[in-house]
MARSETI-218714 format. One line per field, with one value per atom (N, C-alpha, C): x, y, z negated. Coordinates in pm, 1 decimal. Example, Ala and Ser with C-alpha at 12.3 -4.5 7.8 and 13.67 -1.06 7.14 Angstrom:
BEGIN
c1: 1319.0, 1230.0, 1320.0, 1285.0, 1367.0, 1290.0
c2: -569.0, -450.0, -330.0, -225.0, -106.0, 3.0
c3: -780.0, -780.0, -780.0, -708.0, -714.0, -787.0
This chain:
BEGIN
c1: -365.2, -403.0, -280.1, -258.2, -158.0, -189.7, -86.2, -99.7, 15.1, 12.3, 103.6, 45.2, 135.6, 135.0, 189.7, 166.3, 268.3, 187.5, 323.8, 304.8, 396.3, 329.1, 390.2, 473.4, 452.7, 621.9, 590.0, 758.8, 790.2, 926.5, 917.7, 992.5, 1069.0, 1203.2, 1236.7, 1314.0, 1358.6, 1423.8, 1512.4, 1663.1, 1702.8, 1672.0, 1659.1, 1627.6, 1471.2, 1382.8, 1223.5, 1163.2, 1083.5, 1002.1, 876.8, 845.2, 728.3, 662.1, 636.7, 568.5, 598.8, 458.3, 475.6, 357.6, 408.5, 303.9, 190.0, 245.3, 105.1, 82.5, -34.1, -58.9, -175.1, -156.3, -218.6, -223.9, -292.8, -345.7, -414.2, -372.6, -389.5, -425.0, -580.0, -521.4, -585.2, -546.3, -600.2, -728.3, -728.3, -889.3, -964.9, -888.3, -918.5, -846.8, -940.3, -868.8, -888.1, -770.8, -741.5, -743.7, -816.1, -795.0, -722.0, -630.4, -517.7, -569.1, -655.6, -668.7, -629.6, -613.6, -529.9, -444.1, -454.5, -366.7, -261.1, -242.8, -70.4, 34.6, 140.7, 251.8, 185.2, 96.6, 86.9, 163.6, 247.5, 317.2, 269.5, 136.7, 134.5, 219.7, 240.0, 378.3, 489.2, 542.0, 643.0, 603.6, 440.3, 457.0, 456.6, 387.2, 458.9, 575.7, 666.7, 812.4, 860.6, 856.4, 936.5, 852.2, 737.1, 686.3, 753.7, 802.9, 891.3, 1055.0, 1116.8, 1206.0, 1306.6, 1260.7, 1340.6, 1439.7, 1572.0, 1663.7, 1665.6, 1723.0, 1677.2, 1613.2, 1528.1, 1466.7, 1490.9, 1464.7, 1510.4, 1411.8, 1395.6, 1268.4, 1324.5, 1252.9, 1296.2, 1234.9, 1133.2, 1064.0, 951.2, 904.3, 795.0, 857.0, 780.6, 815.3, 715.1, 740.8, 682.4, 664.4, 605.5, 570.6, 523.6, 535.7, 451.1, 439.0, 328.0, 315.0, 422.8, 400.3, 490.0, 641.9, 712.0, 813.2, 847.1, 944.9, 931.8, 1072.8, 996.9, 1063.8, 1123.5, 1131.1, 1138.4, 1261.9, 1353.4, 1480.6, 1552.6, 1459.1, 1516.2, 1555.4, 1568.0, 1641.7, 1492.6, 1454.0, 1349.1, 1330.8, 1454.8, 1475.5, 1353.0, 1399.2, 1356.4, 1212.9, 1194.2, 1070.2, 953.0, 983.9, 938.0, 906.5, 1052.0, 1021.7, 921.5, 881.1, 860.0, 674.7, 696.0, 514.3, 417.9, 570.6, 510.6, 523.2, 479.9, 450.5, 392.8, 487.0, 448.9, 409.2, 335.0, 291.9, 289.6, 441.6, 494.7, 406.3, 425.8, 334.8, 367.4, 500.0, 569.7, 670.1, 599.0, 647.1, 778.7, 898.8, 1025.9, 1061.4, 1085.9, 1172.6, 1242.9, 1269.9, 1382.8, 1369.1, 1471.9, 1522.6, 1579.4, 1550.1, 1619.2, 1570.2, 1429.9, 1453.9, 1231.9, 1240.3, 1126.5, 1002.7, 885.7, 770.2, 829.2, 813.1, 842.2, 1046.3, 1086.6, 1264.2, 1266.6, 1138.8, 1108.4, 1095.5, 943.9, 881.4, 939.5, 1040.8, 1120.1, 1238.8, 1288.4, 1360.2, 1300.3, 1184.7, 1145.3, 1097.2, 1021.0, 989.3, 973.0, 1003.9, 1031.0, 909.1, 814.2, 634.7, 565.9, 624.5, 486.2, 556.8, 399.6, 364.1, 353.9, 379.3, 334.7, 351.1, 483.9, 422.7, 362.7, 446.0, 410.2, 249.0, 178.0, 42.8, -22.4, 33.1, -34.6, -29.5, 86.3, 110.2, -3.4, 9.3, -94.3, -237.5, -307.8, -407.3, -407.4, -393.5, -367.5, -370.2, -256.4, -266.9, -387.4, -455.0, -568.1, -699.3, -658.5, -777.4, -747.6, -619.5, -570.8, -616.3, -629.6, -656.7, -477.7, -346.0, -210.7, -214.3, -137.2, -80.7, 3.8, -36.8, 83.7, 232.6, 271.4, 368.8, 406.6, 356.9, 395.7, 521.9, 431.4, 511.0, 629.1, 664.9, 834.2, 923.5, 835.0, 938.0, 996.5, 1102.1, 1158.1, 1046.9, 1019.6, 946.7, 874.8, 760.8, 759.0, 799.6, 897.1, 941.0, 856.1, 873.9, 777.3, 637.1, 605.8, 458.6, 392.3, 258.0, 237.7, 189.5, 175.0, 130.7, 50.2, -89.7, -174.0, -137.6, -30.7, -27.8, 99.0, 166.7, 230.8, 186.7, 47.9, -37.0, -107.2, -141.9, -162.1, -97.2, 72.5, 192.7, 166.1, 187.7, 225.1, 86.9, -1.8, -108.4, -118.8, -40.6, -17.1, 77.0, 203.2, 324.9, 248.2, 142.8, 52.3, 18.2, -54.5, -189.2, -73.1, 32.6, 111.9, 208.8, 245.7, 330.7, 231.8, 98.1, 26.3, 117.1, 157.9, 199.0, 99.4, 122.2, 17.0, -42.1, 17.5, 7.7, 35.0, -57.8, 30.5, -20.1, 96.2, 57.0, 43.4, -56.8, -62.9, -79.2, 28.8, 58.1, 23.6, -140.4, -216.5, -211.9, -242.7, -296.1, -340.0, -470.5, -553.2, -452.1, -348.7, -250.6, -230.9, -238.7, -218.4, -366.2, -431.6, -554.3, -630.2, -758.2, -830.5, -952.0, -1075.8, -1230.1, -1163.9, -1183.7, -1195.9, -1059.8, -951.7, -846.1, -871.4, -884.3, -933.6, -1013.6, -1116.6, -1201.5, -1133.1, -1098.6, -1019.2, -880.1, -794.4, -734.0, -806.2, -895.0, -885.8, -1015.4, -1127.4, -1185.2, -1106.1, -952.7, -867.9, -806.1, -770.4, -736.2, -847.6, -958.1, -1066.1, -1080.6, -1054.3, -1090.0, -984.6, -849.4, -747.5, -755.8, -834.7, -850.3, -952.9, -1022.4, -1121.8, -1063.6, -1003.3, -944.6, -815.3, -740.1, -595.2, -581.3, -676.3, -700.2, -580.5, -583.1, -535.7, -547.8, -470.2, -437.1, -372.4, -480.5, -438.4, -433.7, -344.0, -333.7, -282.8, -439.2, -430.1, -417.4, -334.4, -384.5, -387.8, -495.9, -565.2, -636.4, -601.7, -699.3, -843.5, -896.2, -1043.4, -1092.6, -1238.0, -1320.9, -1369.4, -1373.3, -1374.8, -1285.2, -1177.7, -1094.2, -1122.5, -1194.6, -1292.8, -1384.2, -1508.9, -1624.6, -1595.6, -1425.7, -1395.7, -1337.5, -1236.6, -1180.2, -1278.3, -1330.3, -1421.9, -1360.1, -1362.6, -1216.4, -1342.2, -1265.5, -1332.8, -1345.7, -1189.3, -1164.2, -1137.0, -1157.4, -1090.2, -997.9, -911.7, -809.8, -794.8, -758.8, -751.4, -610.6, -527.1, -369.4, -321.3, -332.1, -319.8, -159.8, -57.4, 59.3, 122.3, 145.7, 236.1, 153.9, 50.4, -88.6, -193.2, -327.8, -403.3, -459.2, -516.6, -634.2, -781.1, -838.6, -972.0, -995.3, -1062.8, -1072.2, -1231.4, -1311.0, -1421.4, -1446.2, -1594.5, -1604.0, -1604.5, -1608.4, -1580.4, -1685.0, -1839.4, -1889.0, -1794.1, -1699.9, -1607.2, -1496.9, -1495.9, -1454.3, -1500.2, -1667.0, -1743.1, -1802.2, -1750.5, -1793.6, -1662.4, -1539.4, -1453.4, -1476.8, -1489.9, -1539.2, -1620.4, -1675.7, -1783.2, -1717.7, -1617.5, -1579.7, -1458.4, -1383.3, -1228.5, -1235.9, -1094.6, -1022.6, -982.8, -1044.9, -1070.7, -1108.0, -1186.8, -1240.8, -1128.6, -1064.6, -965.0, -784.1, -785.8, -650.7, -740.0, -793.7, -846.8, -807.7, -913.0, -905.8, -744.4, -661.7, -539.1, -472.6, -491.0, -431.5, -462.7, -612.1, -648.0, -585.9, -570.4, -519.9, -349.6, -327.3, -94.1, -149.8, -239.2, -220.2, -258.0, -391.1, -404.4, -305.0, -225.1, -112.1, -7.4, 32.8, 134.1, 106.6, -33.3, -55.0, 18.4
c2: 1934.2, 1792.8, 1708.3, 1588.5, 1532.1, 1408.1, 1362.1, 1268.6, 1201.4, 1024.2, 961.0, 868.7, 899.6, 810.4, 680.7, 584.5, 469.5, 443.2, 470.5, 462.6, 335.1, 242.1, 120.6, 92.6, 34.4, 42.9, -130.1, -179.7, -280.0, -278.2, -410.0, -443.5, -593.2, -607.0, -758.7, -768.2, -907.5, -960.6, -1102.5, -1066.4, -1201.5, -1214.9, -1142.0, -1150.0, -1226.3, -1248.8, -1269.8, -1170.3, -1130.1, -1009.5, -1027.3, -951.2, -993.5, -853.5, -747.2, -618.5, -613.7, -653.8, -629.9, -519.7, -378.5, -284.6, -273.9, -178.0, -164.2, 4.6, 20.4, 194.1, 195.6, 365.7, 329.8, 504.5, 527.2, 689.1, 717.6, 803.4, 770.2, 889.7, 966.9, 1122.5, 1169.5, 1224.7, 1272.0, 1209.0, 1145.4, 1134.7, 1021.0, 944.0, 815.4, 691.7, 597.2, 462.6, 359.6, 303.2, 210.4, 80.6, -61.9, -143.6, -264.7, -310.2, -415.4, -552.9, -640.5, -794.2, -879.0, -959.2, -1067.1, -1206.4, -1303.7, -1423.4, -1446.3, -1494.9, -1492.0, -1538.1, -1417.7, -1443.4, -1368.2, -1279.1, -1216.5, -1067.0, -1036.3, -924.2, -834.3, -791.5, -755.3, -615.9, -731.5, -681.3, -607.6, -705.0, -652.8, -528.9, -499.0, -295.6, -235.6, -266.2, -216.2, -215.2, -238.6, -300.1, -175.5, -181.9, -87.9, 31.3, 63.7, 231.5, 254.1, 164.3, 270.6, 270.5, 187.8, 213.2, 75.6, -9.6, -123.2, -205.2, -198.8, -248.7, -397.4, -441.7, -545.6, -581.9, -486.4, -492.4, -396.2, -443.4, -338.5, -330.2, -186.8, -120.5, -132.4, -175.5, -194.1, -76.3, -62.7, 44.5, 94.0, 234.6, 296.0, 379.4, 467.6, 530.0, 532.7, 649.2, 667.6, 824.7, 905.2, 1037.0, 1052.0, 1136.3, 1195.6, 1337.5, 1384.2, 1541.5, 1604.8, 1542.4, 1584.3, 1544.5, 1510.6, 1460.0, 1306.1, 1344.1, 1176.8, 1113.0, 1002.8, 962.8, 758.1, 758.0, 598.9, 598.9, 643.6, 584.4, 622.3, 699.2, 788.5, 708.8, 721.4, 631.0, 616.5, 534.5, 559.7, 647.3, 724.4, 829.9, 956.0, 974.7, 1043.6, 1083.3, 904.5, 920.2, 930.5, 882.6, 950.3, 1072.9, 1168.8, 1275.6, 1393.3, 1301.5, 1339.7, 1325.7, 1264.7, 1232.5, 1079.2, 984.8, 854.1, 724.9, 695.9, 547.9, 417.8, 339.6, 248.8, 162.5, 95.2, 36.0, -133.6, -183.5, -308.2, -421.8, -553.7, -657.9, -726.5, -718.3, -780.9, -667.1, -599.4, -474.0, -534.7, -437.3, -524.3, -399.2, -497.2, -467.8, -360.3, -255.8, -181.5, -131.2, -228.1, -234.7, -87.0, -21.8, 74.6, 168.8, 175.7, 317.8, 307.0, 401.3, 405.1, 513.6, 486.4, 534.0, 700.7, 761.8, 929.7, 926.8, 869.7, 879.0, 872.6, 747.7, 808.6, 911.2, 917.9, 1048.8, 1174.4, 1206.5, 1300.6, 1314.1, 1207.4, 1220.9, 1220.4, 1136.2, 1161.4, 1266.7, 1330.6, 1498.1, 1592.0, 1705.8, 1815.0, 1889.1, 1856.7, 1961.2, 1893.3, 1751.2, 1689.5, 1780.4, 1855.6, 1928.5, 1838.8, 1855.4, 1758.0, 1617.9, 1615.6, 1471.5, 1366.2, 1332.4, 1283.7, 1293.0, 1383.6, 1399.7, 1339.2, 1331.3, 1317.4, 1146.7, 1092.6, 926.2, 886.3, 972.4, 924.1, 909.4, 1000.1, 1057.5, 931.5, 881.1, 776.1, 640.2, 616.5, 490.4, 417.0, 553.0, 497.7, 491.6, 557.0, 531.6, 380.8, 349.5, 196.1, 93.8, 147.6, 24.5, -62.4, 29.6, 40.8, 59.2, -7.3, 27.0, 84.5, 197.9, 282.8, 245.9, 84.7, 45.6, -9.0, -27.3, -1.2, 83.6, 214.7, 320.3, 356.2, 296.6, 250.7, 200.0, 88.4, 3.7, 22.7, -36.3, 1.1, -59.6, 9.1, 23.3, -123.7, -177.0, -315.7, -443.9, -376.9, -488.7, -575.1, -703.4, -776.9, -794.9, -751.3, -729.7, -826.3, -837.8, -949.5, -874.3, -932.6, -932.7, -802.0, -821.2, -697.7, -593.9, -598.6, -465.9, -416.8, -474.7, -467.1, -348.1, -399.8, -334.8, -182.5, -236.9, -107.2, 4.4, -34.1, 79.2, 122.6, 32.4, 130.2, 242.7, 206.9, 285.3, 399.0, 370.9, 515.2, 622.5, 533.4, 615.7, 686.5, 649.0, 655.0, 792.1, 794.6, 924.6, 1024.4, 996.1, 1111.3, 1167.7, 1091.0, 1163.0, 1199.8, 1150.2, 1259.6, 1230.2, 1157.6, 1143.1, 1187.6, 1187.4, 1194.4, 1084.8, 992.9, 896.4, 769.2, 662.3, 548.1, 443.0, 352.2, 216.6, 102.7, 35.5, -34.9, -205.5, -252.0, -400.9, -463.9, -536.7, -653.5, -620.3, -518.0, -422.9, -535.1, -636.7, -725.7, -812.9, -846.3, -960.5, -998.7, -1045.5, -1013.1, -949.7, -880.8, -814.4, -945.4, -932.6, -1008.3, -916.0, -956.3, -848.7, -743.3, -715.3, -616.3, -502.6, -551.8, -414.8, -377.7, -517.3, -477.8, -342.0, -340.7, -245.6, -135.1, -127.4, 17.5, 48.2, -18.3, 13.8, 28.3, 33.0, 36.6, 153.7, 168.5, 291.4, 403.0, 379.7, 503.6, 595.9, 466.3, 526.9, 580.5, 506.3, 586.7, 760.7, 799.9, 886.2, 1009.3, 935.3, 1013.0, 1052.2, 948.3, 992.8, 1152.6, 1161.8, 1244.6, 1379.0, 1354.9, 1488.9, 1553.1, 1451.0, 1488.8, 1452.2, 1457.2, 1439.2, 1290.9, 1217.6, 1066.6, 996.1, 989.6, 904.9, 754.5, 655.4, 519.1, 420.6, 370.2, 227.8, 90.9, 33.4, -85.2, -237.9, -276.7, -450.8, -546.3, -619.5, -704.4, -860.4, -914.9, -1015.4, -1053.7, -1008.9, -981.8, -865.4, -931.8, -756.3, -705.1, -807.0, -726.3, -610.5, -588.7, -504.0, -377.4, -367.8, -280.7, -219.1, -311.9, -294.9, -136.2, -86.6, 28.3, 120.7, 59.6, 159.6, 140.8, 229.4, 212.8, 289.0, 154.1, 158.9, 262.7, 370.3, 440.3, 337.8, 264.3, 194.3, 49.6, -67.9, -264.0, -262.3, -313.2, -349.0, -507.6, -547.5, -672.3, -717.8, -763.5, -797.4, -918.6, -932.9, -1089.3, -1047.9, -1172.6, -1184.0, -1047.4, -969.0, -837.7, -752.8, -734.3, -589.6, -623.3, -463.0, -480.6, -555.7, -631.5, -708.7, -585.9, -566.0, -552.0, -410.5, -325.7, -243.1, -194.3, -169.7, -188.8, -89.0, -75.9, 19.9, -98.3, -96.7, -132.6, -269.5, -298.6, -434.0, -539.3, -486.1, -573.2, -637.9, -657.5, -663.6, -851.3, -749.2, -904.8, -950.8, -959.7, -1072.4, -1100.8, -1136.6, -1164.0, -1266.6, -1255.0, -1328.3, -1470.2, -1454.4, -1523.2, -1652.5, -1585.4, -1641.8, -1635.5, -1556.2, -1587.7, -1556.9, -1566.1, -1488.7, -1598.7, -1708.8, -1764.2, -1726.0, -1600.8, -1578.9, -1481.9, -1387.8, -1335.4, -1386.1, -1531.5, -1616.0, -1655.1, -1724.6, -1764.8, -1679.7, -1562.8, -1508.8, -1428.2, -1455.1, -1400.3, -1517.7, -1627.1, -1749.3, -1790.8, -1783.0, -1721.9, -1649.1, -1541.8, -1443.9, -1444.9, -1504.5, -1527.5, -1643.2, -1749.2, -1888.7, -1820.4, -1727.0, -1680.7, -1583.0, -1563.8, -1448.4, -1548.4, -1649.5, -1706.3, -1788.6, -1800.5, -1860.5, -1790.6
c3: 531.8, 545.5, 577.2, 508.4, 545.1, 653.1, 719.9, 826.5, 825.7, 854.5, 874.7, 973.0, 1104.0, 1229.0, 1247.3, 1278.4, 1322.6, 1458.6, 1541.2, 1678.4, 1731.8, 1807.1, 1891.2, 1818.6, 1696.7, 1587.0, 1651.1, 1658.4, 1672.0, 1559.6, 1488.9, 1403.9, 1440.5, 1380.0, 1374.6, 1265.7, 1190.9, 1054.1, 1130.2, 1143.6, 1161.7, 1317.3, 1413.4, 1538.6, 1545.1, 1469.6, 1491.6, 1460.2, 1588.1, 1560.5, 1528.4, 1366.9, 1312.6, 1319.1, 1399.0, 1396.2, 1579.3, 1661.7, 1768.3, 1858.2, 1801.2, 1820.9, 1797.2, 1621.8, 1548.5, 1573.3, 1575.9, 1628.3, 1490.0, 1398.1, 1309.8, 1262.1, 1240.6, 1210.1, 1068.1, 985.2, 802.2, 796.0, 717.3, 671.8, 554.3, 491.5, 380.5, 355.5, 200.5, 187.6, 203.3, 336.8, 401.1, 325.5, 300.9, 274.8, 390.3, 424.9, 491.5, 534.5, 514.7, 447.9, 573.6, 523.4, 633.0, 582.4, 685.2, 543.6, 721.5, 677.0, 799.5, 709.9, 811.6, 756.2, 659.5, 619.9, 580.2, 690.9, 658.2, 748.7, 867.7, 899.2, 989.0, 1022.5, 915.6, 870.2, 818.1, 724.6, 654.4, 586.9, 478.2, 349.8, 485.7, 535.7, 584.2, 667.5, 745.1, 748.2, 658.2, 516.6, 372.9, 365.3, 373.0, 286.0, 436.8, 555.6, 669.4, 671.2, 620.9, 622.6, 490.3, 402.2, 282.5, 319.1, 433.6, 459.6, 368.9, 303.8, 296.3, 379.9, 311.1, 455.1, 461.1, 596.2, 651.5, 750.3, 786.6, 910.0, 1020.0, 1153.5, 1261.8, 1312.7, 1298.2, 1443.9, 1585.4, 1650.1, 1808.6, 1885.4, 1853.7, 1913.4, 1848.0, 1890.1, 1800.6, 1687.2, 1635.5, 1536.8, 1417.5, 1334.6, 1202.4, 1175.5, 1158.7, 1123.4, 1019.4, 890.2, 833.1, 839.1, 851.6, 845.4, 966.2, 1089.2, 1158.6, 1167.4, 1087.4, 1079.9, 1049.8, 1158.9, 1212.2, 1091.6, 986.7, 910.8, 973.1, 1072.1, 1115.7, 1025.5, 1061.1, 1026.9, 901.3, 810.4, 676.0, 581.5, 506.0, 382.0, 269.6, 204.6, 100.2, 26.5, -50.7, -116.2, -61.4, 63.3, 164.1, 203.3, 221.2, 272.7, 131.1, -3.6, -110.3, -182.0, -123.6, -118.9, -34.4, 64.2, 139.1, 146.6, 39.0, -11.4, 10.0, 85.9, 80.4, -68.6, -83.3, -200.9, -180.0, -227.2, -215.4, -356.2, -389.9, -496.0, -467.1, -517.3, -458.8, -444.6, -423.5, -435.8, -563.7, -606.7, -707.9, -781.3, -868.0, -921.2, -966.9, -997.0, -1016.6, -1176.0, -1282.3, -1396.5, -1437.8, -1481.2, -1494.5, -1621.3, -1671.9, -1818.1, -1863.8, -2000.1, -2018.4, -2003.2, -1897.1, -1842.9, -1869.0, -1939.0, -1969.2, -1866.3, -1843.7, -1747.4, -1782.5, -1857.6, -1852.3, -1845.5, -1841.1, -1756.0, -1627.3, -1617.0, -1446.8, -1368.0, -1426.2, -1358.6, -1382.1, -1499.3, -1483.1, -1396.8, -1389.6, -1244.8, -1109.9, -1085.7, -964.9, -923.8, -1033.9, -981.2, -1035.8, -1025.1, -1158.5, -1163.1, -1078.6, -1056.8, -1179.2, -1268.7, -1351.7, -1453.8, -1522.2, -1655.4, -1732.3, -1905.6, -1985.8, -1929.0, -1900.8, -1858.9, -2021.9, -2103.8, -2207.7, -2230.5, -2222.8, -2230.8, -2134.1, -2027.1, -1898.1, -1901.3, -1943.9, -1943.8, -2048.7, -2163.4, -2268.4, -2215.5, -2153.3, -2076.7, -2003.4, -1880.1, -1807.6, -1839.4, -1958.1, -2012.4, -2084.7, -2125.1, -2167.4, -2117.9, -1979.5, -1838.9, -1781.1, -1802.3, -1701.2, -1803.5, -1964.3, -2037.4, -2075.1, -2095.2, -2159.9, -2264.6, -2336.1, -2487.1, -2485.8, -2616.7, -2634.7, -2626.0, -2693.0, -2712.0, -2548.5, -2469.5, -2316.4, -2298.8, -2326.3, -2282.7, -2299.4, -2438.0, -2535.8, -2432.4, -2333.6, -2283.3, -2162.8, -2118.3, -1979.4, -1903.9, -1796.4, -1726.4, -1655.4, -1654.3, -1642.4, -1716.3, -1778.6, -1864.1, -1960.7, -2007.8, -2055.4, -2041.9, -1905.1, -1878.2, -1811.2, -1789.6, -1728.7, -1611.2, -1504.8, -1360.7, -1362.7, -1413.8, -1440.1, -1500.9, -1595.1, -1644.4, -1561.1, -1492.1, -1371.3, -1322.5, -1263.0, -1188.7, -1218.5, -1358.8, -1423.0, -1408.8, -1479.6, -1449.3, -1333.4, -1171.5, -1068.8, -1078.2, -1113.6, -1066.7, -1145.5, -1270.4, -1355.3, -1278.6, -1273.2, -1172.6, -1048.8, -942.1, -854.1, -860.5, -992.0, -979.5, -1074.4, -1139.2, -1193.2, -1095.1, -986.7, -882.7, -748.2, -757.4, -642.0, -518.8, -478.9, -306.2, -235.3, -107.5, 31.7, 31.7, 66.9, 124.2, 66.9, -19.9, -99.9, 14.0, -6.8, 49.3, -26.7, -62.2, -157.7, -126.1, -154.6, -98.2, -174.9, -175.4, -279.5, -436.1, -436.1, -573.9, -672.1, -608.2, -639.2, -738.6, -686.6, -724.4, -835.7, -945.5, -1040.9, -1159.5, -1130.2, -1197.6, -1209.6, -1303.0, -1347.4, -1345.9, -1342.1, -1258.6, -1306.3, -1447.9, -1506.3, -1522.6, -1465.0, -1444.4, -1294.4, -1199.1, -1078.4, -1051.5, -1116.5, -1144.8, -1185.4, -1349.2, -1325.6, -1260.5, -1167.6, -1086.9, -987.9, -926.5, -765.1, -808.8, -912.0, -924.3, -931.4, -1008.3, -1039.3, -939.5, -837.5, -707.1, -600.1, -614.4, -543.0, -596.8, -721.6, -747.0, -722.3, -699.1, -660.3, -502.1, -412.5, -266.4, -290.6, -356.8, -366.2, -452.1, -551.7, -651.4, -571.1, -540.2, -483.6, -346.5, -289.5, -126.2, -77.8, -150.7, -149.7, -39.4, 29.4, 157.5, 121.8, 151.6, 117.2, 237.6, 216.6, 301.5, 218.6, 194.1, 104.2, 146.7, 147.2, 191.5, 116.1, 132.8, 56.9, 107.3, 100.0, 86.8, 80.6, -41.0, -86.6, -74.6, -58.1, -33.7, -189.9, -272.2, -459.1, -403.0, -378.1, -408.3, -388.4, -224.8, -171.5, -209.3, -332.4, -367.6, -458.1, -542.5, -594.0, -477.3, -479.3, -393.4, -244.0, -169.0, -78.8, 30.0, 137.7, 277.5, 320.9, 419.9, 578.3, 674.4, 664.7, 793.2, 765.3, 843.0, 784.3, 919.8, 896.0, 1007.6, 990.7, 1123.4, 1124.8, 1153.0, 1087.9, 1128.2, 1146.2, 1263.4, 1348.4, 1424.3, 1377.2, 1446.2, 1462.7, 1409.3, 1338.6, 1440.4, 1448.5, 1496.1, 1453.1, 1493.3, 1455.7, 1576.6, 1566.7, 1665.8, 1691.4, 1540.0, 1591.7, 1394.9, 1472.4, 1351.3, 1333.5, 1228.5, 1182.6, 1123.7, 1035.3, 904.0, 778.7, 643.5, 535.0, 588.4, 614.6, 624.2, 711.1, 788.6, 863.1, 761.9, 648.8, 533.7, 471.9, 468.6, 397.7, 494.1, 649.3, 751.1, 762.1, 692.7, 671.5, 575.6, 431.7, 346.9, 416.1, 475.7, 523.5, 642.0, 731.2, 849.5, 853.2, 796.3, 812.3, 924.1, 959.0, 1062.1, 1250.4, 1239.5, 1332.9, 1488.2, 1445.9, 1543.2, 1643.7, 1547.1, 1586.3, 1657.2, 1522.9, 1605.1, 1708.2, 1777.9, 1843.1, 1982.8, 1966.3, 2072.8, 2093.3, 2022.3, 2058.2, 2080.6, 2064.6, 2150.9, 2258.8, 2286.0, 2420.5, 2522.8, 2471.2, 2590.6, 2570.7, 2460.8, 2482.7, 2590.6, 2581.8, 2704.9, 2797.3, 2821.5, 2993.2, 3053.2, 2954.5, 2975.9, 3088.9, 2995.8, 3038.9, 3145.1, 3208.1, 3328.3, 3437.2
């Protein structure tokens, strides 16, 4: 079974600290779901559980499977069975979806079969696959790709930063069914954040987290989701402005 811890992680960018002790427990099988304000930091525990530089941990760490990856290099922590599936997938000219995955890992069989297989579960054109990776694509099929790269490299653990972004109902749907089915075949450990609860209605959270001012505030089962929808997150700034003013009395 795999496991990835984040314990009291405190983060800062530029001396403002936007991660002020998030505690967070992931394991096989389980989906995750992070929905909170904008600018509550978010992205940015995406962007520091893959190890993006720029930011400084102050305190707290990071584990997977026992080993404590806080301070590893991305390389590392990829190898090591973590993914991330960006918010704004980025370009790379030249280098086509199977140049990838053959460098990233030497366990994919067939891969060529396996991309074919896939591409036509995500709803990709063959002529996709020609191209450097992302290239000329629009937003959704963006989306599409990572989620191919996703279920052909089998990580532990993906983190998926606003999947939604970009999709329109109907890729929504087969991205976030595709990955539901990978928590279940390949014992798929997800941590998704999102915005909307559509996103949810496929991929189907264990757990909703609430991420107010770089932590979780308040954590739920999946209906804590669509009383979100409903009320927004008021109730939560609220009561954490509350208690920073009775603090500082």
């Amino acid at each position: 079974m795999s496991e990835l811890i984040i314990t009291d992680l405190h983060a800062k960018a530029e001396e403002k600290e936007i991660l002020s002790g998030v505690n967070l427990t992931i394991l096989s099988g389980e989906v995750h779901a992070i929905m909170g304000p904008n600018g509550s930091g978010k992205s940015t525990l995406a962007h520091i559980l893959m190890g993006r530089p720029g930011y400084e941990i102050t305190q707290g760490n990071i584990t997977l499977n026992g080993e404590d990856i806080t301070h590893k290099p991305t390389w590392q922590r990829a190898q090591s069975g973590l993914f991330l599936a960006m918010q704004y997938p980025v370009e790379i000219d030249g280098v086509t979806l199977s140049d990838l995955l053959n460098e990233s890992s030497s366990d994919i069989s067939n891969i060529n079969e396996l991309i074919s297989h896939e591409a036509d579960l995500l709803g990709l054109e063959k002529i996709d696959m020609a191209r450097g990776v992302n290239s000329d694509m629009s937003g959704g099929e963006k989306k599409r790709m990572e989620t191919l790269q996703l279920v052909a490299l089998k990580p532990q653990i993906a983190i998926l930063d606003e999947l939604d972004s970009g999709l329109d109902v109907d890729g929504l749907k087969i991205v976030s069914s595709r990955i539901e089915k990978a928590t279940i075949e390949d014992d798929l450990g997800v941590l998704v954040i999102t915005h909307y609860s559509r996103l949810l209605e496929e991929l189907k959270p264990d757990h909703v987290h609430i991420f107010v001012n770089g932590r979780i505030v308040d954590s739920g089962p999946a209906e804590l989701a669509y009383e979100l929808e409903k009320t927004g997150y008021e109730k939560w700034t609220t009561s954490l402005e509350t208690s920073v003013s009775l603090g500082g009395l």
